[in-house]
Every structure is written in C-alpha cells, then in structure tokens.
N, C-alpha and C positions, 0 to 999 in steps of 0.2 A: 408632515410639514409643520415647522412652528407660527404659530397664531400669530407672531412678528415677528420678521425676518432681522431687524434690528436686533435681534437677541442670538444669533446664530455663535456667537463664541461666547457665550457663558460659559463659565466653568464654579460647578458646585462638587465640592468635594469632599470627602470622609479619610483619616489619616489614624492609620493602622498606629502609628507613634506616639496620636496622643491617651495610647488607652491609660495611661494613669491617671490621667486627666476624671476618670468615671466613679459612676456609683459601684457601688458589689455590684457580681452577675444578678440578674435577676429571674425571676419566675415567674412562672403563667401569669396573666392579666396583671401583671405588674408595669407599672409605669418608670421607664428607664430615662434618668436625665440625660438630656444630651449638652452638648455645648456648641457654642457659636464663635466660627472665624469671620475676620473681616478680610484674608486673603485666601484665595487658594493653597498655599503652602501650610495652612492650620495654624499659624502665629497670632497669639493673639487671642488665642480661645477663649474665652470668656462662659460662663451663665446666661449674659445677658449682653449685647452688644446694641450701639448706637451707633447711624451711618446717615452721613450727610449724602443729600439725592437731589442733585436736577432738574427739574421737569420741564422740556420734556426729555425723555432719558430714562437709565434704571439704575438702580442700587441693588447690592448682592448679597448675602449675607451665607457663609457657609457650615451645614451641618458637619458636626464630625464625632465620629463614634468609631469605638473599632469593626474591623468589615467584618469581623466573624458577627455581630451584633445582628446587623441591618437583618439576616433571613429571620430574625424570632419577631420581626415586630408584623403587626396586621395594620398599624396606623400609625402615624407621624401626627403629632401636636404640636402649635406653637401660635403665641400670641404676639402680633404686633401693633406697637401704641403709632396709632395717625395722627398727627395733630392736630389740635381743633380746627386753625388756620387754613390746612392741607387740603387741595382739591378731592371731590368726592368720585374721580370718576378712575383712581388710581387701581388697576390690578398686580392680582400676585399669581405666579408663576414659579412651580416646583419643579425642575432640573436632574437630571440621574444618566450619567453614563454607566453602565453596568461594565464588569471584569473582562468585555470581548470588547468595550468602546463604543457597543452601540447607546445613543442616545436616546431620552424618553423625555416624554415634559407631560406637566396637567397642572390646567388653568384654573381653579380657583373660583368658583361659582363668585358672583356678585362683584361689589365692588368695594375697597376700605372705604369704612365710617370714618369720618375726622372727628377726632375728639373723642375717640375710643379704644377700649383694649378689642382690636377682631382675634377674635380664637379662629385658627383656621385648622381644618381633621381632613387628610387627605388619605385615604385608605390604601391600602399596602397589599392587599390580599390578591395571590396569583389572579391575575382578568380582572384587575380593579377597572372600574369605567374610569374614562377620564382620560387616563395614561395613552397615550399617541405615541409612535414610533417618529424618531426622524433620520431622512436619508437609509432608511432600512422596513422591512413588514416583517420583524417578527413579532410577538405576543408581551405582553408586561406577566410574568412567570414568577416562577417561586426563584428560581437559579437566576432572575434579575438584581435579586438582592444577595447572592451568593458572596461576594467582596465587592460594592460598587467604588469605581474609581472618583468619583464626582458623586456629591449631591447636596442643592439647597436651592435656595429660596431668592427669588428675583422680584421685587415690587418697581413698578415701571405707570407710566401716564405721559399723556399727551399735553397736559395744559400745563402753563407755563409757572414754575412755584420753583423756591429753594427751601430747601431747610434740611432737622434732623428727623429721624423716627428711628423706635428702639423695636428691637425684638426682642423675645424671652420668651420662655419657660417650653423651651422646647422639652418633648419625651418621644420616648416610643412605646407604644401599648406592646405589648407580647400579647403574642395569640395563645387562645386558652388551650387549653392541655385534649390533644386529639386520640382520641382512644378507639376511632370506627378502624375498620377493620379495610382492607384496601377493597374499593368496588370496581369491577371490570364494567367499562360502560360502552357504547357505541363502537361495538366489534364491526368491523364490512371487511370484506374478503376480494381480493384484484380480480380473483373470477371462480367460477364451481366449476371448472372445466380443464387445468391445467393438463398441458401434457406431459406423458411423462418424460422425466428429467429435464421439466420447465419449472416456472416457479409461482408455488402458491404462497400468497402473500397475506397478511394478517394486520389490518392496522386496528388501535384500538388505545380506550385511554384511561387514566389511574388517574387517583387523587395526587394533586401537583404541590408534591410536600417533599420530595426526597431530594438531601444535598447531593448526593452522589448514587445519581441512578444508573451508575456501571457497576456498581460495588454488590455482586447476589447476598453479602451479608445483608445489607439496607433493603434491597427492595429484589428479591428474586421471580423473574417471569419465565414462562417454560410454557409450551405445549406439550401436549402427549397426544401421536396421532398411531390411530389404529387402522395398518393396512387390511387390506382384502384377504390376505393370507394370513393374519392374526397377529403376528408380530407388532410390537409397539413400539414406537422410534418419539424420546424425548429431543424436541431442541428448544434453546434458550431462545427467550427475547431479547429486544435491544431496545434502546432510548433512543427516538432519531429527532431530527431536527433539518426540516426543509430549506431550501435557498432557491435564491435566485441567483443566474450567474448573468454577468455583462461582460462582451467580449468588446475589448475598446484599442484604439491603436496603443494607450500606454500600458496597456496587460489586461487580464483578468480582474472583475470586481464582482465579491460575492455580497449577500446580502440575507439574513435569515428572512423565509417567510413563515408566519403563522407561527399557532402553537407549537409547542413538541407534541409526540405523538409515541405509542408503543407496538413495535412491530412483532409479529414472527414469520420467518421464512422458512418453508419445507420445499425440498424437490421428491417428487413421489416418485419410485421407480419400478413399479409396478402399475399396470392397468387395474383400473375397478374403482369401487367405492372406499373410500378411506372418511374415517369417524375420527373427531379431533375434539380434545380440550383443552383451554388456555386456566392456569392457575395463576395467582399470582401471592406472593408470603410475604410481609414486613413483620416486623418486631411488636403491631397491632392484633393480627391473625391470617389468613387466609382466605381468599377467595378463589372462585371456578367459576367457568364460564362454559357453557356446552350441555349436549354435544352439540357441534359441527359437523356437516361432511361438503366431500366436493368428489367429483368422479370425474378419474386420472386419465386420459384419453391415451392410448395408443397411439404413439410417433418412431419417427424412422431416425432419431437422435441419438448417437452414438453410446451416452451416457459419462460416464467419468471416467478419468485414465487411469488406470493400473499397472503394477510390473507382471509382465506378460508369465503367466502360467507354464507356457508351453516351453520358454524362453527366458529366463529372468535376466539377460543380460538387455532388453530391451521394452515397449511398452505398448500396452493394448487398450482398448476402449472395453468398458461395460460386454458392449455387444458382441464383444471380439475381434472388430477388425485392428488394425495394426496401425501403432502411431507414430510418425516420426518427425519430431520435433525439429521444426525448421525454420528460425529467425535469428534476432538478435538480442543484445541488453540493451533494455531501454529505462536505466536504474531512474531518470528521472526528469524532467521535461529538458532541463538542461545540464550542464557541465562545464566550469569554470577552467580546467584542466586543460580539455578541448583548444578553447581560446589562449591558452597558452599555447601551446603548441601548433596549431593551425590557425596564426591570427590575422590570415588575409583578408579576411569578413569580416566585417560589424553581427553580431549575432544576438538579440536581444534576450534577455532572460527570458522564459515561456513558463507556461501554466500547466494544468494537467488538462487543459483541452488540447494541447499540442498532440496529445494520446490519441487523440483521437484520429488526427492525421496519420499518424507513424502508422495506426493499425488499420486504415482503410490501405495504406499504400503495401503495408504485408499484404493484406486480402486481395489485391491487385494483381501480385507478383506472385501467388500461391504459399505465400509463408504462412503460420499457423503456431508462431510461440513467440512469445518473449517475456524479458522477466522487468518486473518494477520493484521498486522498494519503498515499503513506509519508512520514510528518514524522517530527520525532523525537520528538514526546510522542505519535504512534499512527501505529501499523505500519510504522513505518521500522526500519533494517536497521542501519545505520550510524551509528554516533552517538559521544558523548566517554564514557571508562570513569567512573562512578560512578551513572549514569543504568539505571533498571531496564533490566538484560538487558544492555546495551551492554557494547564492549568493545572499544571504539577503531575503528582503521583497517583495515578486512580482516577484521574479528570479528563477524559478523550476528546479530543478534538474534533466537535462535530461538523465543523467547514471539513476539513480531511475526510472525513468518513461519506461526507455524500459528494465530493469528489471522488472517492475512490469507488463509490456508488456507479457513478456513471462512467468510470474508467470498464469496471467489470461489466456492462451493460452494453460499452462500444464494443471490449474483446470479445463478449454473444455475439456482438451482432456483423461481426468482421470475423467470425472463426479464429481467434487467437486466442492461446491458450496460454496462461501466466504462472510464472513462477514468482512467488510472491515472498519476499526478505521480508522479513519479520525485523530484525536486528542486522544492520551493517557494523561493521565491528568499528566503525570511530567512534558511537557512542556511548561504548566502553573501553576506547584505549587512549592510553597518555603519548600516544608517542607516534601511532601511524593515524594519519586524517584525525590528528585528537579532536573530542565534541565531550569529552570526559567533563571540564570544566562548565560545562552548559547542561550534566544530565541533572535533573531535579534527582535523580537517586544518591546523589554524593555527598557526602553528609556536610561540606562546605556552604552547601544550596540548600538547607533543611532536611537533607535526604535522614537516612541512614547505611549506607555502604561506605567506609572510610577509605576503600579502594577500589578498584574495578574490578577486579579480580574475586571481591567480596560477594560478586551478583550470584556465585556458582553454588556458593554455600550456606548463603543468608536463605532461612526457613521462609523469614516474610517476603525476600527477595523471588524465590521459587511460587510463592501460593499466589504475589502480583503480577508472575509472570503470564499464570496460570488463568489470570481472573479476563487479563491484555487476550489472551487466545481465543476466552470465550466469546468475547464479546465481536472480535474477528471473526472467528468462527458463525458465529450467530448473524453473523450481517450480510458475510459473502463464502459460506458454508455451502450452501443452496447451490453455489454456481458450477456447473460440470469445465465451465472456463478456467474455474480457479487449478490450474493445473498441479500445484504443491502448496505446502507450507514450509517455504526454506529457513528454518528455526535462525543461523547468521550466514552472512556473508563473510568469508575471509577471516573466521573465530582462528586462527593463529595469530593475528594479530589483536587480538585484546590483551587489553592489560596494561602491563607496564615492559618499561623495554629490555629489562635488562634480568628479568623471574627467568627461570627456568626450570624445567623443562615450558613448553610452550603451550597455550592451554588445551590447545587438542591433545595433548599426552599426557595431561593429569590425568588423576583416575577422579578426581570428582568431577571434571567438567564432563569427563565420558556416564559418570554415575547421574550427571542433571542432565546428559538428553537422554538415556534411558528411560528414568522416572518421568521426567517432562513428558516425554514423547509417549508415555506407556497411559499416563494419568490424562491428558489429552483425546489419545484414540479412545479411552474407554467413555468418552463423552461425548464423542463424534458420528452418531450416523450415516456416513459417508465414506468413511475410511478412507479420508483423502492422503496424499502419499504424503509423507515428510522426511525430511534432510536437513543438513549443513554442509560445509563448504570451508575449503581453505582455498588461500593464495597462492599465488607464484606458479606451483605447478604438479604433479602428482608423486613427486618425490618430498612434498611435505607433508601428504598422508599420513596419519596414522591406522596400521590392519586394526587395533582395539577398535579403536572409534567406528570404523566402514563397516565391521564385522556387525555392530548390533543390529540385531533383529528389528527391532523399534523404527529406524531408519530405512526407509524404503531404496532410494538408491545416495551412490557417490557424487559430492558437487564439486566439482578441481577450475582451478584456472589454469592454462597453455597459454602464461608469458613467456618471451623469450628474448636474450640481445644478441642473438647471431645476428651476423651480418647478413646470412643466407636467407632470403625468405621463406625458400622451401622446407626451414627446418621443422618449421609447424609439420609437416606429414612424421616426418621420425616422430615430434612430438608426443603427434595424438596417437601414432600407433603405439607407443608407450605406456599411454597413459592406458589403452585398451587393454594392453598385456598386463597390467600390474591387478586392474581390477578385476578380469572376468572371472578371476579364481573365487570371489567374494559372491559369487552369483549373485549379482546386482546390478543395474546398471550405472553406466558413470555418465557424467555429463558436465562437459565444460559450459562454465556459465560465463566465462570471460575468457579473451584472447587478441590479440592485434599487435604483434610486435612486440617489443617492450613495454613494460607498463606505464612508461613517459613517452613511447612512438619515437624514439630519437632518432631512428633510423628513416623520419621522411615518410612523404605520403605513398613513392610509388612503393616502399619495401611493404607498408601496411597492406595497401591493396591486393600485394601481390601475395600475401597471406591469406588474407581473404578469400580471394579464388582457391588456391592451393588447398587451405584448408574445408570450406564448406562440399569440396569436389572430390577431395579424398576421404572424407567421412562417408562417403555412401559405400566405401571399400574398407571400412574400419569397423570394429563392432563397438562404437560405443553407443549411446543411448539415443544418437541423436546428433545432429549436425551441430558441432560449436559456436555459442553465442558470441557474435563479436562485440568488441565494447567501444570501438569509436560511434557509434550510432550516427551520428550529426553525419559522417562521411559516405553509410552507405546513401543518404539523400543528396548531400551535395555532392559524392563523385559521382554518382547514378549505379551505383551496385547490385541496386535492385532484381535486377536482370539475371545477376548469378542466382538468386531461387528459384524463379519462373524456368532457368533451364534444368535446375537439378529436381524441381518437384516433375516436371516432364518424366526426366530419369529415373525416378523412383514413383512412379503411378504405376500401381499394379506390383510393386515389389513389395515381397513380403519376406522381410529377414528371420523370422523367428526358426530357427532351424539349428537346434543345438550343434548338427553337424557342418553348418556353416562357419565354417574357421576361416583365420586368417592366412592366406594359402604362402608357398615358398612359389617365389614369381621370380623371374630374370627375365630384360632386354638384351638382346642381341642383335649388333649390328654386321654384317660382314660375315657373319657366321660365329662370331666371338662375341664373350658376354662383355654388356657396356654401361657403361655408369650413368650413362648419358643416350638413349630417354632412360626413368628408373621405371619402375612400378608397382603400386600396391594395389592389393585382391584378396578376397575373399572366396573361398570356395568350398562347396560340398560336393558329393561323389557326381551331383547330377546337373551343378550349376555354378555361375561364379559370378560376380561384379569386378569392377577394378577399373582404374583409374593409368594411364600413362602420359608421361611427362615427360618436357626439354629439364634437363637438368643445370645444363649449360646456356648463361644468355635469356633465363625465364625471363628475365624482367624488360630484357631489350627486346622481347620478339613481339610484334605483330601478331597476334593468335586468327587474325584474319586473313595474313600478309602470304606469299608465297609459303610452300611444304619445304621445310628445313631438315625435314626428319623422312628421307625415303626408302630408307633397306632396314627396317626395322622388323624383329621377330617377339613374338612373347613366348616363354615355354612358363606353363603353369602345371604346377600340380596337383593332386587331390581329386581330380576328376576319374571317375571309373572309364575304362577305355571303352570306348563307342564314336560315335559320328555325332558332331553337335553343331551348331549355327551358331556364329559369333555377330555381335550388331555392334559397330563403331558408332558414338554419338558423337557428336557436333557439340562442345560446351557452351560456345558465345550462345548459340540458343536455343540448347536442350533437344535437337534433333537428330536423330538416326540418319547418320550419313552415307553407310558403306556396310551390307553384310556379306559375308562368305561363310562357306562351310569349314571345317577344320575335325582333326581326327584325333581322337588320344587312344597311345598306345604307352605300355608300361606304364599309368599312370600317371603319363605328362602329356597336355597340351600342346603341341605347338603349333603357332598359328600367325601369317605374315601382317602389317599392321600394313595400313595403307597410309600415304605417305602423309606426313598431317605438318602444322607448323610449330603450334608449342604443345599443344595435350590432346587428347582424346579419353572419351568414357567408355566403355565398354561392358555389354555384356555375353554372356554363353547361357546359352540351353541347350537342354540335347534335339540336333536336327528332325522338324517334321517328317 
C-alpha cells in the first residue's frame, strides 16, 4: 500500500531510446550517470532538471537509463536542492514498476533540508529494505530491475508553498564484481514419506543474481537421486515464482507472492529409501547440497501411461492395468470460434480456473483425459515482450507456469489425464490461425528465424527448443497425470501457405522430431510418451513421420463436411485401418463436424454420440476428443461417458487377436444398410456397436423400438455357445441378454427391437 494514496498514478519511467543520451558502459563500483525527464515519455532529458511544485501536492521527476542498465546497479544516487524558503517537512518518494507492471515504492528516511543539496542513496540490492509492493506481495528481487518500465523520484508535502527545486547528479553505483561461487541454502522437503508415483518436492534457494534463471547455461540446478535398487535418476530444477489468484465476477486476477524460490521435483517409483543430491553450477563454480533421503511408501497408484507391451496398438499404466482414454479437448479456457458459430449465449472469456470445473465434471461422468495447450493467450511459457507475463526468448512466464501448476494438481486430483501441446501450429504459420507476426522468434520482433519454416533447421532454434522442454519437463515431469508431450498440434499447417511439400513431409522437420524427441527422452526419467499431430484427417499423414520410433503413438484429427453425421464411424474406422500396421497407437485429438461446425448443433451432437460409441468397437487408442468443449457442458453430453465408461469397465482390449471383425445387419432375412454395424472380434469375444442408419438424427433413442427384425451375423468368432449382452446407450446399461451359437465361423444372433443404437457385447456362454 502506498504511504499516500494521492500518489497512486505516478508514473517514473526509464526509456530504452534514450540510451545515447549515456556515459560508456561502465564497470564494477563505477558510478554511471544517469539523466533526468520532466515527463514520462523521456523528453526533455537533461543532467539536471528544475520542477516547479505545489504544496500541498507533488512534483515528479523521471530517471532514465537504458533497461538493460538498471540490473548492474546496487544503488541509485541523486541530489536534490530545497530551497532555503521551502517547508522542512517535504518527503521524497522513489517509484519503479518492473517489466510485469508490478509497482514498488520506498520512502526516503527524513525529511528535505531547505536550503540544501539532500543526497539521497536508496539501495537496489535483491531484498533492499524499504522497497514495499503495491496492489501485489511479491519480493523487491534481482529480476525487478531486469527492464523496469517506470522509475523516479516524487517530492510531495502537506504545507502550503510554491516554488522551484532542482535535482541532479543522479548515478547508479554498479555492484562489485561477484566471484562466490552459488550457495544452496535453506533446502525443506513437501514430506519424507512420498508415495510412490507421488510427488517429492524440493524447495530451496540461490544467490538472486541470475538475469535468466531458465537458461542451464547461466545458472544450472539438477538433482541426483539414488533409488533403493541403485540406479540414479538426474532431474532438473526450475525457478518458481508463487501467486496469488482472485476469482472476481470481472475474471481472474493474479498477483506474485513472495520471493522466488528453487524447486526440484521427483516422482519415486519404486518403494524404499532413496538418497538425493541437489547441485547447482554458474559461471562462479559449483555447489552440492546433501545427501538427502525420504522413504517412498508403497501405493495402489497406477503409475504412468505407456503403449501397452502386450498390444501396441493401445495403452497401459506402470502397473499394467489398461487405459482408455475417454474425454475431450479442452485446448483452452475459452474459444472465440465457438462464439461464432453458436452465438445464442453471452459467454464470457474464462481463465485456467475454468479447468478446474471442466475436470471435476469429467470425474463426475467417469471421463479420465483431456488435452490443453500452452498457447500464448493461456499457459504458454514463451511468447513476444509486451504480452502479460512474457518476455521474449528464453524468458518463461511465470504467472503461466504456476497456473499450469495447479491445472496439473486439479487433473491429480480429478483423475484426468493430459495431453499437453507444446506448440499449436499458429505460432508458427502465416496463413492458418496466424500468431507468426506476435512470435518473439521472427526476426521482425528481434527474433532470429526470417521465416517460420526456419524453426526446423536453425541450430540455436533446436537447442531453445530443447532448453522450453526442460524446463517443462522439470516442472510437470513428476506428474503421472501428465499423460504426453504432444511436440505440435496440426504441424501441417505451419509455415507458409503456398511451400511445398508440407512440413510433415520434409525430411528435416521428420529429422527434428527425431533428434528432438531422441535428445529429450535421454533426459527424461519418466519416459513419458511423446508425439505430433496433423489436421484435417488421417489421409494427411505422413508413414515417414508415424513410423519413428522416437514417437510414441499417432495424433490425427476426424473432420469432416458430410452432411451425414454418421460419417464419423467410417471415419474413425479409417483412421484405425491405416494406422495399426505402424504398431502404434492412434488417437484423435480433435473431431466434431467440420472444422467451422456448419452443419448445426444437432449434426455435431449427433457426431458425438456416434463417434465416442463406435470407438469402443474400433481399435484406436482411445475414444476421440471432441473439440467443441463449451457444448458438451451446455448441451449436457456428459452423460454419453458415464454410459460408455459403464460399457467398458472391466474391458480389456489388449488382444493382438482382437480385430476389426466383418459384421452385417439383416433385416427380413436380407442384408440391410440400415441398422449398419461395427465390431471387433477375437476367436473368443467381440464388442460392437449397432445403429439406425436412416433418420439418426430425427429419432428419439428413448422414443418407441423402430428397429424390430433385426439380425447381426459376425465373424471371427470360433464356433461354440456364447452369451450376447445388449446395452442401453442413453445410460450405459445392460438391457437384454440371450444366448447365441456360432457355427462355420459366424455369429448370428437376433437383436432385440431397439430404437436408434444399441451396444453390445459376446462372451463365450457360462
């Protein structure tokens, strides 16, 4: 809070334009002239300026240096004449918003002499006393003087006087040449007891001198932890930085508290005692810390997801059981898009606590995945300096990071598991959802990439993409939530519009996820999965690209502009058939229509169903993400998980011999197009899905039975006696079983009369 509230719009400011205006650079404990504005805008600059003042009231006078300057000094100097005349009870008052806006002030012990030169020394050094936050609790830090946007000097009083008074001979001390060596100092640990594939946590703190504490050239931290079974697992530190958030009718408002701070996170995944050391290396020397231990408690926690051993075409946990991926994309609190196209509602922007909503109401309805993306208007890291938080190349956004903090902290605690976009491809294309013109890497913006295209082959391009992962890596590494690292979204569209071939079929952008992905996992402890992803649909695949090894499974989109909503089932069976030869799995991360929905609310919905209901009879990796998000809440959707996670509890796909079967409806004794049906079957079992083909969209699925002389003949089954179980989709329950016989190979078996679909399964008869 400021000591007078009368002073709440001061603005002291430093103006990167006038650096010619200065002395040479200077050196240790050198005293650097500065200069004096009489506006805000730096005009005016002087050596020495004189400012007529009020009293009572204030006069302003503004420092300006270049911002790269302000981090060398330890002190500010400068002398102001009071006049003899001048009331003695006048204070001064020093001003600093820093590069994020937040504001600092410190008041100035005493009071001006009239009729003197007052020297006034107000010290600069990270945790100078003095220095007060306003409307924020974070720390006066080293990274406060990093480029401040604002800073100077205010002389203000209560009694009642006019006149002039001058200021002069401002400097800035440079702090002397620091040659210690980094000290690890007050380590504490979240607990000595973590279970396993929970999270042990490491806070602790360093000399608060480093301009760029993301960059391991500048300042590298790392643990080294020694399991029970001797194996050593290094992970990196991070630089964090606490907040506070307020949730208010006009949005979100964050606020840093406290210092910064240096973490490390491990997830133990083994029981026992584990011995830990935290190092730390600057360009000074090195320092350790340790040993540490903590003992890893035995838990019933699935562990992290993998592509399934038994089965590569799908995915398993740690422990083995079987996972299948069942929500939506929730690329980001909101979507402008949306509101185009469904603008019946007022829908206010929202925040990344909205996340928090979406993923209690998955844990609700039994869903258990969805994906986000660090973009640069929410939770991305990197972005151009003028944008909240941001601050160029190598400068992460730490409001973003402890958002995305407790984004990964709800998906724990709601069982969702994330597929996490690293890169969506507008931030590097001119031409779809461009954000090219806003990436700090474009050498318009100070970058150095002269095109987007450049990001694939540029050396330093590669080793900052590399530095982005770690530090990711190092934050939310730890979390068995973190279900992927999806390197981009929709990388067919970067670039420029009119290059060709497209960049999934270059061979360098295939030779930078290799290397990427290969340089990556050798750093990673976790061996968490990673991928990419194109658009449209699985006929823009490239085999090069899906074939590396380095890639864990396929990411495709299932848009479509039929008119048919049912087309999604051909679709995704498509998409299943092109990939399983790759033995990998594939996974739609986007789908709903066309990619503008022009086809209306009821053809999306009606997608929706069709698709999340036929993927339990399709082998891909997982139930397809849809991408209107906003509609499964407002049309109330939710309901189709809760009955297909019913449907699939206790199903376990992993069964190389589980194929995708040859299925036909029969109606009349004649085969019919209308219901259709897709299925999956091995010699001993089958799932599958039947449906109105005709009038899906007009029928009542609760409404009278439309569909009563219906047959299924399925193949692949070995001939025996088996039990068939019709499910109920509206809500996931077992409506109707009978017995049923295969002979020569085929099933057949009467369908009971239903009105638009039915689920079904076969086992062989008790």
């Amino acid at each position: 809070m400021r000591s007078d509230r009368r002073l709440i719009w001061i603005r002291i400011a430093t103006f990167a334009a006038a650096i010619g205006a200065f002395a040479p650079a200077a050196f240790a404990n050198e005293r650097v002239e500065l200069q004096l504005a009489p506006a805000a805008d730096g005009r005016g600059a002087a050596a020495e300026l004189t400012l007529p003042v009020a009293l009572p009231g204030a006069a302003t006078a503004y420092f300006v240096a270049p911002a790269e300057r302000w981090r060398t000094f330890r002190a500010l100097e400068f002398v102001i004449h009071w006049p003899e005349d001048a009331p003695p009870d006048a204070q001064v008052l020093l001003h600093l918003m820093d590069w994020d806006f937040r504001w600092f002030q410190w008041l100035a012990p005493g009071r001006l002499k009239p009729g003197a030169a007052n020297r006034i020394v107000a010290d600069l050094s990270p945790g100078a006393p003095g220095w007060t936050p306003d409307d924020h609790f974070g720390a006066f830090q080293f990274r406060t003087l990093m480029a401040p946007r604002e800073f100077g000097v205010r002389v203000f009083g209560d009694s009642d006087w006019k006149g002039d008074f001058r200021v002069e001979r401002a400097v800035g001390l440079t702090r002397p040449p620091d040659a210690e060596p980094p000290r690890i100092r007050r380590i504490r640990a979240n607990t000595a007891r973590p279970p396993v594939f929970g999270k042990f946590e490491l806070q602790f703190d360093l000399p608060d001198r480093y301009a760029n504490p993301f960059d391991p050239d500048e300042i590298d931290v790392r643990a080294v932890v020694e399991r029970p079974d001797g194996v050593e697992e290094t992970v990196a530190g991070f630089f964090h930085q606490d907040f506070v958030r307020q949730l208010t009718p006009a949005g979100e408002r964050y606020a840093p508290q406290g210092p910064p701070v240096w973490m490390v996170r491990y997830a133990p995944r083994v029981a026992g005692r584990h011995r830990y050391r935290v190092f730390a290396r600057d360009a000074r020397g090195e320092a350790s810390w340790g040993p540490g231990e903590f003992e890893a408690q035995p838990s019933r926690r699935p562990g992290f997801v993998r592509v399934s051993k038994r089965d590569p075409r799908y995915f398993e946990f740690d422990n083995g059981d079987y996972f299948f991926p069942l929500g939506h994309n929730i690329r980001s609190p909101f979507d402008t898009r949306y509101d185009r196209q469904f603008p019946w509602q007022p829908r206010l922007p929202e925040g990344p606590a909205a996340y928090e909503r979406h993923f209690r109401m998955l844990n609700a309805h039994r869903a258990n995945f969805a994906e986000v993306w660090l973009a640069s208007w929410s939770l991305g890291l990197e972005w151009r300096e003028g944008w909240e938080g941001y601050h160029g190349i190598g400068q992460y956004n730490l409001q973003h990071a402890w958002q995305m903090d407790r984004v990964v902290r709800e998906a724990e605690r709601h069982g969702v598991y994330l597929n996490v976009v690293i890169h969506n491809h507008g931030k590097y294309s001119e031409f779809s959802d461009p954000e090219w013109k806003d990436n700090p890497f474009n050498v318009e913006l100070g970058g150095y990439l002269a095109a987007p295209d450049d990001f694939f082959t540029h050396p330093r391009a590669r080793a900052d993409f590399l530095k982005l992962m770690r530090y990711i890596n190092a934050r939310w590494g730890h979390s068995p939530s973190v279900f992927a690292w999806e390197l981009w979204s929709e990388l067919d569209l970067v670039g420029t519009r009119d290059r060709q071939p497209r960049p999934n079929y270059r061979p360098e952008v295939i030779e930078w996820h290799a290397d990427v992905a290969r340089a990556f996992r050798a750093a990673d402890p976790y061996a968490r999965l990673i991928a990419t992803h194109v658009c449209g649909d699985y006929t823009r695949q490239n085999p090069e690209l899906v074939k590396l090894p380095e890639l864990d499974f396929a990411g495709i989109d299932a848009y479509h502009g039929n008119p048919n909503p049912l087309h999604i089932v051909e679709l995704l069976r498509r998409s299943a058939e092109f990939n399983n030869p790759f033995n990998k799995p594939v996974l739609v991360t986007e789908f709903g229509g066309s990619p503008m929905a022009q086809q209306g609310v009821r053809h999306v919905t009606d997608a929706f169903f069709a698709a999340i209901w036929s993927s339990t009879a399709i082998p891909l990796g997982g139930a397809p993400l849809f991408w209107w998000w906003h509609m499964v809440e407002e049309e109330g959707l939710f309901g189709v998980y809760a009955a297909v996670a019913r449907f699939m509890e206790g199903e376990d796909r992993r069964d190389p011999e589980l194929r995708p079967a040859a299925a036909e409806a029969r109606r009349g004794g004649d085969v019919s197009d209308d219901p259709a049906v897709v299925a999956m079957a091995s010699p001993s079992r089958a799932l599958g899905w039947i449906y109105r083909t005709e009038g899906f969209d007009d029928i009542d699925p609760d409404g009278p039975a439309t569909c009563v002389d219906a047959e299924i003949a399925l193949s692949g089954l070995k001939d025996g006696a088996y039990e068939v179980e019709f499910w109920n989709t509206q809500v996931g329950e077992r409506a109707h079983t009978q017995k049923a016989q295969s002979a020569g190979g085929t099933l057949r078996v009467r369908v009971p009369p239903f009105a638009r679909d039915l689920a079904f399964k076969v086992r062989p008869a008790s």
